[in-house]
C-alpha positions, -999 to 999 in steps of 0.1 A, spaced: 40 205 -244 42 241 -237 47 272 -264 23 288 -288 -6 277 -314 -15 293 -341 -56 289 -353 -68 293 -387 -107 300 -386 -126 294 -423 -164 291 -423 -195 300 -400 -194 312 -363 -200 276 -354 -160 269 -367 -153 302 -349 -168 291 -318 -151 255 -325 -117 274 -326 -123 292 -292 -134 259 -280 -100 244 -288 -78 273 -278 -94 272 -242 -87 235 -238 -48 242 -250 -46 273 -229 -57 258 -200 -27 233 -204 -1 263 -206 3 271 -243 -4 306 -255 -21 319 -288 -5 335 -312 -13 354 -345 20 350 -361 21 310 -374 60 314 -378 61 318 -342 38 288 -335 49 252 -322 11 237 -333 -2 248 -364 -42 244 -366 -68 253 -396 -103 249 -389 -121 243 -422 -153 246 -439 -170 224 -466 -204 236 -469 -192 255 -506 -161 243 -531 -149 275 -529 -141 274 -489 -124 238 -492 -98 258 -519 -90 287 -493 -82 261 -468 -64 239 -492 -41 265 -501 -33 280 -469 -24 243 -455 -3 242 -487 13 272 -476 24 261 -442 42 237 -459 80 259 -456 72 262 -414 74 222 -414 108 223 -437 121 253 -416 113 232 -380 105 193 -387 92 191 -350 63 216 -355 29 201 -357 1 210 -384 -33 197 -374 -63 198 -400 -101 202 -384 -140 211 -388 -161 199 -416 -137 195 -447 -114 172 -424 -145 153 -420 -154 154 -453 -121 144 -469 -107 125 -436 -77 106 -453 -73 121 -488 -59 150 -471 -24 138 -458 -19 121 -492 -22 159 -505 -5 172 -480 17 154 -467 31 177 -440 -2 173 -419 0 155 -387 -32 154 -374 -65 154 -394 -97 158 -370 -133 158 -371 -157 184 -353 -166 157 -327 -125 142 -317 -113 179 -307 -107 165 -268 -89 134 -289 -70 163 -303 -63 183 -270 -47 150 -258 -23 140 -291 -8 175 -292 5 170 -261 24 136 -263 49 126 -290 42 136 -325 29 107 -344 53 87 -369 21 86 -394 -8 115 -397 -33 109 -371 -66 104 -388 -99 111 -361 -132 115 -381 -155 85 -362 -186 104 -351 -201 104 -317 -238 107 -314 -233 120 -278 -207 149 -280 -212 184 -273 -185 198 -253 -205 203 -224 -182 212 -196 -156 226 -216 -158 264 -222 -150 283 -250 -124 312 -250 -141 343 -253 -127 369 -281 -147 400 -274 -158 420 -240 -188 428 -253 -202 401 -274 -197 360 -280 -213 330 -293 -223 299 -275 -231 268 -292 -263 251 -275 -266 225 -301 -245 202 -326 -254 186 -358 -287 186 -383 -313 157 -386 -326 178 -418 -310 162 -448 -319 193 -473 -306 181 -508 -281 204 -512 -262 202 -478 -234 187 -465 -235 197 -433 -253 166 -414 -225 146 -432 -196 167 -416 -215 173 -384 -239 144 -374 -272 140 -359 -288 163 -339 -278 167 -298 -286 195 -273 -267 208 -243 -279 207 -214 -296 239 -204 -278 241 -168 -241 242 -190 -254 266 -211 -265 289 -182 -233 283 -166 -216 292 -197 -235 322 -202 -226 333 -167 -194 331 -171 -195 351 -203 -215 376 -185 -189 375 -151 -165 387 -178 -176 414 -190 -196 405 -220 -232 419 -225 -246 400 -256 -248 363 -262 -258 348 -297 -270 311 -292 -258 288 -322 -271 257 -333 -274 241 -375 -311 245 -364 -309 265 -332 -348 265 -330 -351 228 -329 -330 228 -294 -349 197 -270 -334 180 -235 -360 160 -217 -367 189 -198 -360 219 -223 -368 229 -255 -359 263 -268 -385 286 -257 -379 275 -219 -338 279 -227 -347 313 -241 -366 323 -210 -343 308 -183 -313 327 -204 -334 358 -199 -333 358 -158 -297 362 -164 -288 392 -142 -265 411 -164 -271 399 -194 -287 424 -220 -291 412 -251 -300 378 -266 -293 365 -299 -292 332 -318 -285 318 -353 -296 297 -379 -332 289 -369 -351 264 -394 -387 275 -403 -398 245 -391 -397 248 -359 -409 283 -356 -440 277 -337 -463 298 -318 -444 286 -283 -410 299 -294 -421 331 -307 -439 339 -274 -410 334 -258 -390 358 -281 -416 384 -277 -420 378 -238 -380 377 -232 -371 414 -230 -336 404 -235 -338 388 -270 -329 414 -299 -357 422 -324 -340 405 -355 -347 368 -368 -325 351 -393 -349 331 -411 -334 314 -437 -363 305 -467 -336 297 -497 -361 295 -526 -395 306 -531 -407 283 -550 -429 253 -533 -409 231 -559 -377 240 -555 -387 240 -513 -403 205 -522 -371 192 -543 -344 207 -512 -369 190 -485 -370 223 -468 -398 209 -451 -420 237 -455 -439 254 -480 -438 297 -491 -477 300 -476 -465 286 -444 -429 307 -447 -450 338 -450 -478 325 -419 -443 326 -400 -431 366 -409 -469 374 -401 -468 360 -368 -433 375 -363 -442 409 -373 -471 407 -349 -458 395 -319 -421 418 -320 -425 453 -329 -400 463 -353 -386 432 -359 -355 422 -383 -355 398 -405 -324 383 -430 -324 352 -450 -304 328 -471 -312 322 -506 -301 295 -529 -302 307 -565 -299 281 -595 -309 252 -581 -311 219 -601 -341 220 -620 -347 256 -609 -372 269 -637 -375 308 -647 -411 305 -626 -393 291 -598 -368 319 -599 -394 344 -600 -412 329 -573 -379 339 -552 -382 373 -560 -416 381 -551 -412 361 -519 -383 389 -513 -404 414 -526 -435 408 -502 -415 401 -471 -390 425 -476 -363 414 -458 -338 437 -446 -304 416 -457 -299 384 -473 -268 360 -482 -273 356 -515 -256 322 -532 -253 302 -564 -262 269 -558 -228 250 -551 -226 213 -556 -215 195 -529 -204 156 -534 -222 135 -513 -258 152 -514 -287 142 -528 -286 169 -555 -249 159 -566 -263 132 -585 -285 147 -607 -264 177 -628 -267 212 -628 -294 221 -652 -281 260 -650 -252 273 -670 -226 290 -649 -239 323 -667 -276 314 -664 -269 312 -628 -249 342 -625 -274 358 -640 -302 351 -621 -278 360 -590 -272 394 -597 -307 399 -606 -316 389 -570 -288 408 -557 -301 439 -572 -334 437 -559 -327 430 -522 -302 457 -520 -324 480 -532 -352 471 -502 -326 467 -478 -315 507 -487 -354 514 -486 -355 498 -448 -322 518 -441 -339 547 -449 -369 544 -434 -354 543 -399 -341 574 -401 -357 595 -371 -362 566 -349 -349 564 -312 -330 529 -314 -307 514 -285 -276 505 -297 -243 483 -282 -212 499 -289 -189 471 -300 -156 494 -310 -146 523 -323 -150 531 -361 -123 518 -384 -122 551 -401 -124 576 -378 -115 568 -337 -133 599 -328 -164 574 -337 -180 543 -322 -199 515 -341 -229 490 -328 -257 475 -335 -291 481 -333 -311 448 -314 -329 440 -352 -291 444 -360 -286 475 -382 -248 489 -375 -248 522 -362 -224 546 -367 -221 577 -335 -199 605 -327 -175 602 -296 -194 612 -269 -189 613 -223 -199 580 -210 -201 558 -245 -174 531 -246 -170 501 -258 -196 479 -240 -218 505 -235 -258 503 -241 -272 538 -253 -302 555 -273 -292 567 -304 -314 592 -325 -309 574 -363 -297 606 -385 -292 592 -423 -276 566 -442 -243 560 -452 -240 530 -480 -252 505 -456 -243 520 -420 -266 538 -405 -253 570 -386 -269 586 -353 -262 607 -323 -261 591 -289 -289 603 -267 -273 603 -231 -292 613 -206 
């Protein structure tokens, strides 16, 4: 088959990466992307299942492809990522203009099917391989300046309240050598920033790798400047990895650190696998070894069982580290987790509330942090031009604080400058590019 696909991205870079993943396979065999899905021969939505709320966005925009099948019988609507994992063959019997319905670890099953006869029945591939990780496929790239690169699949964590080792599987690494290559060829193409992903990035291990030694060989790089990765898991923040961070001039000053509650219960009842002493021995060391370093979390709010201690245990955790963003959630039950089982013990308005109390205090520190930079000399990666005003560029800062400067000679998109930080505007920072 030949013609154009149209891709459908819900959910966390992984999904996005996932999506460039597949578009490279189909591109490579001839068939062209496309952003209008009337125009499309393959229709493909890539899911999310980690919240309810994400499995009704997708829902209802596979619903609404429903007239391109009744308009042209022979296109082909394919269902993938974690919520056709999760749901597998309930979804053709609600939808019953789907053809293909595929988990995160059959997409090569899936390169292969679109390209022979459209089955009579919906195709259902959701077994899960313990050994798959793409290696030696490459993702698409969708920026000149930055991308993601997945160095790691699946999570051996089993937190309570997650569905995501369900969807995704046990933990397996890449090999380091693909991950170089992959970088290179990123690099070769014009793009200056890599963010490393992984469900636990940090626990990353081949029989001759584990993540400090990937962060260090990804920093020899030539060309290369910056070096990011996401979601890390306290865990496995030891001393090794954040010596590595500090050593690799390359990696950015920011850490997503995700710490979700608090409270040693509520850390105790998710099996976070750590307690708030050693979450807070882990920001010390952090702060020590990185000068100026970022640092942004996930927080859970309205856990089951979560008591008004434990919630107030959150916010003087938030208060003493004082991160500079978080994402901020009601706790979400997902079927088929530990915590489904038991109930909520919230009301929808005892856990609202407790959200917006939270909400209120972190974006109060993170305008405090914003303010406090103002004066400093910060290096900044133009990404694109402002939105609002195209005699402006955007980037980021390396602890990842967007910066907003004036068109200036010699700045571009893609290009690596000091910036002077000037004042704050909401929750952009703006600056004046220091060329020399």
């Amino acid at each position: 088959m030949s013609g154009k696909y149209f891709l459908a991205t819900f959910g966390c870079q992984m999904n996005v990466y996932d999506s460039n993943l597949i578009g490279g396979m189909l591109e490579k065999k001839g068939m062209q992307a496309t952003g209008e899905a009337g125009e499309a021969d393959v229709l493909i939505v890539n899911t999310c299942s980690i919240r309810g709320g994400a499995e009704d966005r997708a829902y209802a925009r596979i619903a609404a492809m429903r007239h391109y099948k009744r308009r042209n019988p022979d296109v082909r609507i394919a269902v993938i990522g974690c919520m056709a994992q999760n749901h597998g063959e309930k979804i053709p019997v609600e939808l019953d203009h789907v053809d293909y319905v595929v988990g995160p670890d059959n997409y090569r099953e899936l390169e292969e099917m679109i390209f022979k006869d459209r089955p009579k029945t919906p195709a259902i591939l959701t077994e899960q391989n313990a050994f798959e990780n793409y290696d030696g496929i490459m993702a698409k790239l969708d920026s000149a300046v930055t991308c993601h690169i997945t160095i790691m699949r699946g999570c051996n964590k089993r937190c309570t309240y997650c569905i995501v080792p369900t969807v995704r599987g046990v933990e397996r690494s890449r090999e380091a050598s693909s991950i170089v290559e992959e970088v290179e060829r990123a690099v070769s193409e014009g793009v200056k920033e890599v963010c490393l992903l992984g469900q636990t990035v940090n626990s990353y291990r081949t029989e001759g790798d584990d993540f400090a030694s990937l962060l260090r060989k990804l920093n020899r790089i030539d060309g290369l400047k910056r070096i990011r990765f996401t979601s890390p898991h306290p865990r496995h923040f030891d001393s090794n990895a954040i010596r590595a961070m500090a050593e690799s001039e390359k990696v950015c000053n920011h850490v997503h650190i995700p710490v979700q509650s608090g409270s040693n219960a509520m850390l105790k009842k998710m099996r976070r696998q750590y307690t708030r002493e050693r979450f807070l021995e882990i920001v010390r060391e952090l702060r020590a070894e990185i000068p100026n370093v970022g640092l942004t979390t996930d927080i859970i709010t309205g856990f089951v069982g979560e008591s008004e201690a434990d919630y107030l245990e959150t916010l003087s955790l938030v208060e003493e580290v004082g991160f500079d963003s978080a994402f901020m959630f009601q706790y979400s039950p997902r079927e088929g987790t530990p915590a489904f089982a038991e109930g909520e013990t919230l009301t929808a308005a005892e856990k609202q509330e407790r959200h917006e109390r939270l909400v209120q205090l972190q974006m109060g520190i993170t305008e405090r942090n914003l303010d406090a930079m103002a004066g400093r000399v910060e290096e900044i990666l133009i990404e694109n031009r402002s939105s609002r005003d195209r005699n402006e560029w955007i980037g980021k800062t390396g602890c990842c604080k967007k910066v907003i400067v004036p068109d200036a000679p010699g700045l571009g998109k893609g290009s690596l400058v000091s910036a002077r930080i000037l004042t704050r505007s909401g929750l952009v920072l703006r600056g004046e590019s220091i060329i020399a």
